[in-house]
C-alpha positions as a Python dict, from the first residue, in 0.01 Angstrom:
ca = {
    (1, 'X'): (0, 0, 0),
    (2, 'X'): (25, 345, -45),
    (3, 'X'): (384, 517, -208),
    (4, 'X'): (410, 894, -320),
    (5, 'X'): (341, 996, -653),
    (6, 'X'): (739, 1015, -698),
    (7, 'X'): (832, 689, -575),
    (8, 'X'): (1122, 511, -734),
    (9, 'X'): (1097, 175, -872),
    (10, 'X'): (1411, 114, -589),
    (11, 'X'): (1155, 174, -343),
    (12, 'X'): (901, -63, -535),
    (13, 'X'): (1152, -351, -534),
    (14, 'X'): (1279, -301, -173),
    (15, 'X'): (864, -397, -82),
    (16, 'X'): (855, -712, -315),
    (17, 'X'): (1222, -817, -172),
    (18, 'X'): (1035, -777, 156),
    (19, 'X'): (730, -1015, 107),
    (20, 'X'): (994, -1268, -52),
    (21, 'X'): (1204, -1258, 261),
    (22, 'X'): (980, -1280, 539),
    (23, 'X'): (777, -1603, 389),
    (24, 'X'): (455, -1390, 269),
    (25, 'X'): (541, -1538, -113),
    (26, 'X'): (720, -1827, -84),
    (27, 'X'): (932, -2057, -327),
    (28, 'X'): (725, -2191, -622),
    (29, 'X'): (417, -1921, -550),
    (30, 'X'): (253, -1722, -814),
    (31, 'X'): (339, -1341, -770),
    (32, 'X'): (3, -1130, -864),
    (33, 'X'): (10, -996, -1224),
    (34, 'X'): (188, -659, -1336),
    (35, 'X'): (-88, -506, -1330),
    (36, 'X'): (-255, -582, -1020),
    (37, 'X'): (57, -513, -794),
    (38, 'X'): (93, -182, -980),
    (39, 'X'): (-277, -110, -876),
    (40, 'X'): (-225, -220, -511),
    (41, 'X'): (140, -10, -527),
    (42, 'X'): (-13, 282, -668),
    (43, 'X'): (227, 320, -916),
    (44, 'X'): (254, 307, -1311),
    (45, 'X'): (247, -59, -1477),
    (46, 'X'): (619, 81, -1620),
    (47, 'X'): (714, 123, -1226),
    (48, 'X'): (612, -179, -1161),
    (49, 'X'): (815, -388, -1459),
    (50, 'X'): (1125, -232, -1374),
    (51, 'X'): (1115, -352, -1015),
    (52, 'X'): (1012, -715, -1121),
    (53, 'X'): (1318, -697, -1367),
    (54, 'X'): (1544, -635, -1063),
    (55, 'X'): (1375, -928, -919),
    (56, 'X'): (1429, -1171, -1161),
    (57, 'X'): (1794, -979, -1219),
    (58, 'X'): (1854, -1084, -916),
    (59, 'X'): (1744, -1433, -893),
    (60, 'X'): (1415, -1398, -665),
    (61, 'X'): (1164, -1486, -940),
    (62, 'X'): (1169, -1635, -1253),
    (63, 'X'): (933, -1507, -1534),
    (64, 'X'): (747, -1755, -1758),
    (65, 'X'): (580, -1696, -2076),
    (66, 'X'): (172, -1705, -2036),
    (67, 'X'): (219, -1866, -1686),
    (68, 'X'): (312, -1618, -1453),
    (69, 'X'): (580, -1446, -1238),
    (70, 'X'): (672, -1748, -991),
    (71, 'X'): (903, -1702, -646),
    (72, 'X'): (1257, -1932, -729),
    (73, 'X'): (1360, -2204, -499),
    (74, 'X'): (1679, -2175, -440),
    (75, 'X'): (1724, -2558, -310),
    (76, 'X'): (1733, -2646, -661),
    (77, 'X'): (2033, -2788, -793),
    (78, 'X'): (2013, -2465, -1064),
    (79, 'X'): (2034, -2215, -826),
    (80, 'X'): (2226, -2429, -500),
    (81, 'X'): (2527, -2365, -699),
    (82, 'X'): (2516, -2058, -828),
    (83, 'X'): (2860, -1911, -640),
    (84, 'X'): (3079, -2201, -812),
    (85, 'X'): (3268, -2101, -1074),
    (86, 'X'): (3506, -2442, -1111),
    (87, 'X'): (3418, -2628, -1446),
    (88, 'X'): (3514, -2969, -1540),
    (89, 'X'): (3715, -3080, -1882),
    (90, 'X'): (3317, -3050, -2106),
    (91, 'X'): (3226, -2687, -1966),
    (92, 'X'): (3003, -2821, -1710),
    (93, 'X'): (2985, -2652, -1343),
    (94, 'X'): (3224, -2903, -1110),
    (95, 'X'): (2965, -3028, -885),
    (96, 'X'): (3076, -3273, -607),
    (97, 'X'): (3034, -3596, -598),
    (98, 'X'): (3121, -3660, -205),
    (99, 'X'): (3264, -3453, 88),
    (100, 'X'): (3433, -3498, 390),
    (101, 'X'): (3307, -3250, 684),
    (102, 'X'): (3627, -3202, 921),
    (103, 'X'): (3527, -2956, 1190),
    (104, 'X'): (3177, -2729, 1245),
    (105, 'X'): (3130, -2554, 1561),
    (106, 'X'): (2966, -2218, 1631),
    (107, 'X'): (3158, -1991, 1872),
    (108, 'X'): (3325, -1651, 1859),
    (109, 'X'): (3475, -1505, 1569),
    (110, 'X'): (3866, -1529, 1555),
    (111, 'X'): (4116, -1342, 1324),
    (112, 'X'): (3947, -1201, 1061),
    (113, 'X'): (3641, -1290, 1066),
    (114, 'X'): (3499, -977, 1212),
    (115, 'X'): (3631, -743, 966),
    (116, 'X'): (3588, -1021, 675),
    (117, 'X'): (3173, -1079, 810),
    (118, 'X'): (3141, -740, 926),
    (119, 'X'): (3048, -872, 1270),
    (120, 'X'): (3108, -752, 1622),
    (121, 'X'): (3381, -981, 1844),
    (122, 'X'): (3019, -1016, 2099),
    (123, 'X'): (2850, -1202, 1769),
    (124, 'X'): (2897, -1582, 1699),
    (125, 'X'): (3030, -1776, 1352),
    (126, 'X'): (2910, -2092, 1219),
    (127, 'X'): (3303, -2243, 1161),
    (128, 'X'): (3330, -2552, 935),
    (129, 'X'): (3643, -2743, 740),
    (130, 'X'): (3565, -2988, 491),
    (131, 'X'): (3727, -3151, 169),
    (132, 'X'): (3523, -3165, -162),
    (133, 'X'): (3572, -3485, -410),
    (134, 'X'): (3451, -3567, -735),
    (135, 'X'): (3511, -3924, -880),
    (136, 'X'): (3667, -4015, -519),
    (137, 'X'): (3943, -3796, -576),
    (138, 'X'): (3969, -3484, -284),
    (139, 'X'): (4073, -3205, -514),
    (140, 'X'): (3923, -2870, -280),
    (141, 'X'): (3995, -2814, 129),
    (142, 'X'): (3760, -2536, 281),
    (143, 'X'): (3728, -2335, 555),
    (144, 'X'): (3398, -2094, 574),
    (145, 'X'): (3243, -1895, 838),
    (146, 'X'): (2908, -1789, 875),
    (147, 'X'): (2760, -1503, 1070),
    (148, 'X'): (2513, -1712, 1234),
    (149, 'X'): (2278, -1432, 1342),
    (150, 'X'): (2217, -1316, 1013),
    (151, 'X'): (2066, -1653, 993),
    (152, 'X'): (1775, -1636, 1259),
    (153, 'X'): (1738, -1964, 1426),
    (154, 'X'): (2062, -2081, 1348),
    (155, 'X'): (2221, -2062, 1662),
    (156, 'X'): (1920, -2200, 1853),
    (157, 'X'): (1960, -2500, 1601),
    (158, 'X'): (2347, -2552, 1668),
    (159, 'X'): (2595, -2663, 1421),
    (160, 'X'): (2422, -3001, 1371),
    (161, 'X'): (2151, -2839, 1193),
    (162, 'X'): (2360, -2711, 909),
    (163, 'X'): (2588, -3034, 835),
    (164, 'X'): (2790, -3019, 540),
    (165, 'X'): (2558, -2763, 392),
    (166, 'X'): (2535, -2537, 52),
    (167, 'X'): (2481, -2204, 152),
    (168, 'X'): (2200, -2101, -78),
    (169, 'X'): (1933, -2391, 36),
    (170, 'X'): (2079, -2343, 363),
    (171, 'X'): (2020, -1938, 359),
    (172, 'X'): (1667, -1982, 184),
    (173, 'X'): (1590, -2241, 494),
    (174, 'X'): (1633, -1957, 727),
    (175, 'X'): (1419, -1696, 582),
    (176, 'X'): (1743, -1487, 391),
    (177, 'X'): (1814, -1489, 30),
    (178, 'X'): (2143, -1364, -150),
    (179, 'X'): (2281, -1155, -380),
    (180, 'X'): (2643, -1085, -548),
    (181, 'X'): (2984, -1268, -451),
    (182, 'X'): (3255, -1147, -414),
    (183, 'X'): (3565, -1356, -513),
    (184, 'X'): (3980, -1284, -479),
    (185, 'X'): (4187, -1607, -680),
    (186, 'X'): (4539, -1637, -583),
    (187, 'X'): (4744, -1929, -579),
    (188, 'X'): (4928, -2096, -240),
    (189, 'X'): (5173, -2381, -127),
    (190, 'X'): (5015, -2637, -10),
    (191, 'X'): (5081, -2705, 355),
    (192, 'X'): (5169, -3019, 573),
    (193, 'X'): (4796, -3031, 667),
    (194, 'X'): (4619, -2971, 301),
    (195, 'X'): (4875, -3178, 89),
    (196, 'X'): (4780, -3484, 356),
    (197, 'X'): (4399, -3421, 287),
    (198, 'X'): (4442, -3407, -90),
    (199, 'X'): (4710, -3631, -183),
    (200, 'X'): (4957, -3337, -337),
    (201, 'X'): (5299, -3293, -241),
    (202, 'X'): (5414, -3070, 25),
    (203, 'X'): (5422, -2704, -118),
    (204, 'X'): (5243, -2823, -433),
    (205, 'X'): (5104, -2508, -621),
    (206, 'X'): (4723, -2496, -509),
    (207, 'X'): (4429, -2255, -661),
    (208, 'X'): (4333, -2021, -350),
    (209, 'X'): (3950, -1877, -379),
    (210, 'X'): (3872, -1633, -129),
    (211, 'X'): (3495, -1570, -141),
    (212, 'X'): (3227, -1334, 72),
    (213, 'X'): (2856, -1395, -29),
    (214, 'X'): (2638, -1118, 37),
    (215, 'X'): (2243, -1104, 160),
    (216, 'X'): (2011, -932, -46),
    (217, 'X'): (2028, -662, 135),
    (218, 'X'): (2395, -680, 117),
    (219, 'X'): (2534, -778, 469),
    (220, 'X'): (2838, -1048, 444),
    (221, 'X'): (2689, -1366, 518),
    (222, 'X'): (2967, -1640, 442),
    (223, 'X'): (3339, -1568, 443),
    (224, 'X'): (3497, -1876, 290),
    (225, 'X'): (3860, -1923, 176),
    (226, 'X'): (3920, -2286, -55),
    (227, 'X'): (4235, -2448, -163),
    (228, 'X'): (4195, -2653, -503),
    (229, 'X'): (4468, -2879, -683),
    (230, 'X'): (4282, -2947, -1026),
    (231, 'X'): (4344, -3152, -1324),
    (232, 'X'): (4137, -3132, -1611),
    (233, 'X'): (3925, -2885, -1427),
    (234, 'X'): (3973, -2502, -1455),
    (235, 'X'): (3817, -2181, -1268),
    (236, 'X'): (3517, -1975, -1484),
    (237, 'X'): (3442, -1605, -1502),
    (238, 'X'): (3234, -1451, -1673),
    (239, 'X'): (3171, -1031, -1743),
    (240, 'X'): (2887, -835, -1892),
}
């Protein structure tokens, strides 16, 4: 592949994001050295680093030491959690032990869903409610949409074919990979419906997360809003 002389390392990255996405390196596969891709890229080795940092900046690859740059697979438990920023009472990320799915349909977007998923009222969201436990106790009520054709294959599928899904293995399964969240926390009464689902009194204080996760390529792929009543567990950020 030929670029001009003056080609960004952008434009270098936007090609390697490119094999990632449509399957020509898949997860676990050995990228070609530095070297050799600046050679085929026809740019400088220097080009060429900076574009594989942005890679592994952004969670595509993973670089290790005398073995190679290697293509991450984000179904690992690592990576399939990578938006959650709940902890539990040692520091650890809250991982579920058991959920509840409620509702998943796919149909036409409602409220606002089209502004939220950027999405035409003519396009179709994948719609699910579901309650998160850990040690058997409910402590999270969700309700996410998912601009289906940003997902090729999805619709074809139907709703079955996600289930109660995580939406990183369940992006990487149809050919798109993500990049940055974006998360508002509030706080909310619980309602008659969401106090019944998590055992909390009526108008009990509950954590509201209201989360977009962008593609790569930055188009809104999952617009999800949660309600949490924790305990010992707290919500996470971190800045750079």
């Amino acid at each position: 592949m030929n670029l001009s002389r003056h080609a960004l390392y952008a434009q270098v990255y936007e090609a390697l994001v490119q094999r990632v996405v449509s399957g020509a390196w898949k997860p676990g596969d050995c990228l070609p050295n530095e070297i050799e891709l600046a050679r085929e890229f026809g740019v400088s080795p220097g080009t060429m680093r900076k574009a594989l940092d942005k890679l592994e900046t952004d969670r595509l690859v993973v670089r290790r030491q005398g073995r190679g740059t290697f293509v991450l697979d984000h179904a690992s438990k690592a990576l399939a959690t990578r938006y959650n920023n709940l902890m539990d009472e040692r520091g650890e990320l809250l991982a579920p032990s058991g959920s509840t799915l409620l509702s998943q349909d796919i149909g036409t977007p409602v409220g606002a869903e089209c502004d939220r998923l950027g999405i035409r009222a003519s396009e179709k969201v994948l719609r699910t409610r579901r309650v998160r436990c850990r040690q058997g106790r409910p402590y999270m009520y969700e309700e996410a949409a998912i601009a289906a054709g940003r997902l090729p294959g999805l619709e074809h599928d139907g709703a079955a074919a996600a289930g109660d899904y995580l939406i990183v293995p369940l992006a990487q399964r149809y050919g798109r990979h993500l990049g940055r969240a974006a998360e508002k926390v509030g706080s909310t009464p619980a309602s008659p419906e969401v106090a019944g689902l998590l055992g909390v009194r009526l108008d009990t204080p509950l954590l509201q997360l209201d989360r977009i996760i962008f593609t790569i390529d930055e188009q809104p792929l999952e617009w999800r809003i949660a309600l949490c009543h924790l305990k010992d567990e707290y919500y996470f950020a971190q800045t750079t």
